[in-house]
N, C-alpha and C positions, 0 to 999 in steps of 0.2 A: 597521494597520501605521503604526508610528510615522515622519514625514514629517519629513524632514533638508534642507536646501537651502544652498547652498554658491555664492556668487560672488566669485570672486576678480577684481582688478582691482592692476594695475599701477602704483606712482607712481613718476615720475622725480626726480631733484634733480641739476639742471646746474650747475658753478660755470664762471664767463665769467671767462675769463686775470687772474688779479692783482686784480678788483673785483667781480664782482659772483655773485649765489647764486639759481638756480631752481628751482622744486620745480613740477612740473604731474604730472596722470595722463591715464596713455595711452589713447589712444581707439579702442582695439581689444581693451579686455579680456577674456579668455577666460571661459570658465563651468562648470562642473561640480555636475551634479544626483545626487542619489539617485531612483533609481528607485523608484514606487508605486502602489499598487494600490488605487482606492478601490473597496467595492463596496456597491451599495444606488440608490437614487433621490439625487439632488444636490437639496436645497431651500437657496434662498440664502435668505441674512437682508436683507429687504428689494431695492432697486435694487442692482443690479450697479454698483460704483461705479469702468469702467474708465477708464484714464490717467493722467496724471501733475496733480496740483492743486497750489495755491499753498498751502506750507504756512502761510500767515498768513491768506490770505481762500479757506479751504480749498472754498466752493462755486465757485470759479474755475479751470477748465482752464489748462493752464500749457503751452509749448512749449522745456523746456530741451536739446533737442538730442539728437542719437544717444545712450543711455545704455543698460548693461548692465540685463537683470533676469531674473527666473527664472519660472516659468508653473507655472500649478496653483491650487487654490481656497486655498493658504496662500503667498503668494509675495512678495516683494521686486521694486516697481514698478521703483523709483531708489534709485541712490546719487550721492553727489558726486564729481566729478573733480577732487579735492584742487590745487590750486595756490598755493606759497606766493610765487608773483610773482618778481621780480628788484629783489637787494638786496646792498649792499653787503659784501662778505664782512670779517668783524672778528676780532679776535683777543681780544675778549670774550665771555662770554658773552651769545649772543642769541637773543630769542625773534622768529622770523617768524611773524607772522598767516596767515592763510590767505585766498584772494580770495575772496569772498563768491559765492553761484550767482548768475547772472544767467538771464534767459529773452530769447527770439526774443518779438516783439512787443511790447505797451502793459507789460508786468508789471515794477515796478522791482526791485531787487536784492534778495535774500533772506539767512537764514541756509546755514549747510550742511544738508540734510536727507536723511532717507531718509525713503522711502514704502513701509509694509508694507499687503496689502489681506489679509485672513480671510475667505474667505466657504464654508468648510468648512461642513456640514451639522451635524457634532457641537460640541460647546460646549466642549472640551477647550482650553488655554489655548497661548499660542505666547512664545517668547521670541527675539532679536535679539542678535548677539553679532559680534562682531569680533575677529581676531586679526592682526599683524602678523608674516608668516611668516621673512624677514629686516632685517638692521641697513639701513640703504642701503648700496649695494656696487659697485665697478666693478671689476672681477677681472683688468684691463688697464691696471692704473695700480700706480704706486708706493704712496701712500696708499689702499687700496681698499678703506676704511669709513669712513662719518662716526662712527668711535666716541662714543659718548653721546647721537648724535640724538636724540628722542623727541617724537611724535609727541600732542596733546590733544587733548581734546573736554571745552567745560565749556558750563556755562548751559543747559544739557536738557532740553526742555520736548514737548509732545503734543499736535496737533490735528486737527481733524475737525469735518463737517457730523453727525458722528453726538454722544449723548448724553456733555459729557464725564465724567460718572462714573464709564460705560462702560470711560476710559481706560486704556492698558496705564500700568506705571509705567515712571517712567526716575531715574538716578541724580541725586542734587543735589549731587553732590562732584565733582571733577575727576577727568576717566578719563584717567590717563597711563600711556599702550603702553610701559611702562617695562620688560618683560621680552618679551623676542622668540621668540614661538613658545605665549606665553600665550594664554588664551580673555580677553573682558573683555565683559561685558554692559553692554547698552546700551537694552534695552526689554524688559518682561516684562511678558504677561497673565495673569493667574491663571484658570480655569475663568467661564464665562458672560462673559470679559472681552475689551475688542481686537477685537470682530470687525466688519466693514466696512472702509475704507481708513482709516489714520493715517499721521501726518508724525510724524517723530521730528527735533526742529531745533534743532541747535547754535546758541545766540546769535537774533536778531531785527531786523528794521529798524527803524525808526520811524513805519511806518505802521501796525504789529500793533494791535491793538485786546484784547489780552488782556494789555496789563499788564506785557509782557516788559521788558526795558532795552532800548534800542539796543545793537549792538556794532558797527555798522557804521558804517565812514569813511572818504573817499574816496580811493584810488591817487593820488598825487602824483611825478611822476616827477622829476629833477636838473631841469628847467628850469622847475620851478616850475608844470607843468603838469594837468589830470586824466590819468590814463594810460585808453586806450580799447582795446577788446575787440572785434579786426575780427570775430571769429568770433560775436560777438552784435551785429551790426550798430554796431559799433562806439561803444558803450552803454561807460560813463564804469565803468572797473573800481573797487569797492570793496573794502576789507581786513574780515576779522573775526575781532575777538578773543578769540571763544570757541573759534575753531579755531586751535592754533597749532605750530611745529617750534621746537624748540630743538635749539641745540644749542654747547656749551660751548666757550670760549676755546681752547683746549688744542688741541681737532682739528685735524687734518693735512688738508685740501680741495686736490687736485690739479684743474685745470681741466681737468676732465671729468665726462662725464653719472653721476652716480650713480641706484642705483635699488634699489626696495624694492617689495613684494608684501602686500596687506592681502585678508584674504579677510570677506565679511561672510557672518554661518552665520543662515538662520530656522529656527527648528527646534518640534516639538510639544512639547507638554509632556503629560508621564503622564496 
């Protein structure tokens, strides 16, 4: 039976009275699975590789906090709790960055990532896809769309303690959620490919040792300050520019919470 898995996850966008624009995700997202049925003996391919890892020094256990994921031998460890910070609202066209993931503990700031693990018995291949189910919307305000938001993912890269030839692919163009209610691929294995745990990771810090560019730089708040992150022990928040929201001069932003629904789908392949 062909294995579908579905987690949907919640992002907000607040504008604050007259200045300012925030975008976080909710930390209580819901989940929805397809049911399935494997039958036979389970043989893993090699170690069991549970938890969540550093998608840059990927033989490092990572603690980024409560996070949604799906359960089964093809599943979705992590996803990112999108946050594009608090920023000036303009009557330009503007692109906000996204805050970079941080961890609890020694581990410094990362790209956005997802973590897919494979350790099906059969060799059939899996792919990674996202769709964004509505505009942002607050259905109790006067203005209640950010018409033209949209939402990126660029700089796509793949890693693992496993062989990277191995590697699923991921796209080298910019993915912009430009149609609401579209599918948009984001990692694909092809047969004998993908299996073990992978990171699939928007953008890089500086410490990567595979090459990547930096995209990440530090939250700087009106007083000239680093902006910090009580909820990661209050660990100096960074921005990243592979992840970004636009969204065009023109829009109407009433000071209140807007919100929008992003579901990420893993699914088998024939």
């Amino acid at each position: 039976m062909k294995v579908k898995q579905l987690l949907v996850t919640s992002i907000f966008c607040f504008s604050i009275i007259g200045t300012s624009l925030m975008v976080t995700a909710l930390d209580t997202p819901t989940y929805a699975q397809e049911s399935h049925t494997d039958v036979g003996e389970i043989v893993f391919d090699g170690e069991y590789e549970a938890g969540i890892f550093d998608p840059e020094k990927p033989g490092n256990k990572v603690d980024p906090g409560p996070t949604p994921n799906t359960t089964g031998d093809l599943r979705i460890d992590f996803v990112p709790k999108l946050s594009f910070g608090k920023n000036k609202i303009s009557k330009k066209d503007t692109v906000y960055p996204a805050n970079a993931q941080l961890f609890l503990g020694d581990t410094g700031p990362r790209g956005n990532f997802i973590q897919v693990s494979d350790y099906r018995p059969n060799r059939s291949g899996w792919s990674l896809q996202v769709r964004q189910e509505t505009q942002f919307k607050n259905n109790n305000t006067l203005n209640n769309e950010l018409k033209g938001a949209m939402i990126s993912f660029d700089k796509s890269w793949v890693n693992s303690t496993r062989d990277l030839s191995q590697a699923p692919s991921v796209s080298k163009d910019i993915i912009k959620i430009d149609n609401i209610g579209e599918t948009y691929n984001l990692a694909e294995a092809k047969n004998n490919m993908g299996k073990g745990t992978w990171s699939i990771e928007f953008g890089a810090s500086e410490e990567n040792s595979n090459a990547m560019p930096n995209t990440l730089s530090p939250a700087i708040g009106p007083d000239g300050k680093p902006l910090l992150d009580p909820n990661f022990e209050n660990k100096p928040i960074y921005q990243n520019s592979a992840v970004t929201l636009s969204i065009p001069g023109a829009t109407k932003i009433d000071p209140v919470p807007y919100q929008t629904v992003l579901t990420w789908i893993i699914s088998e392949l024939p």
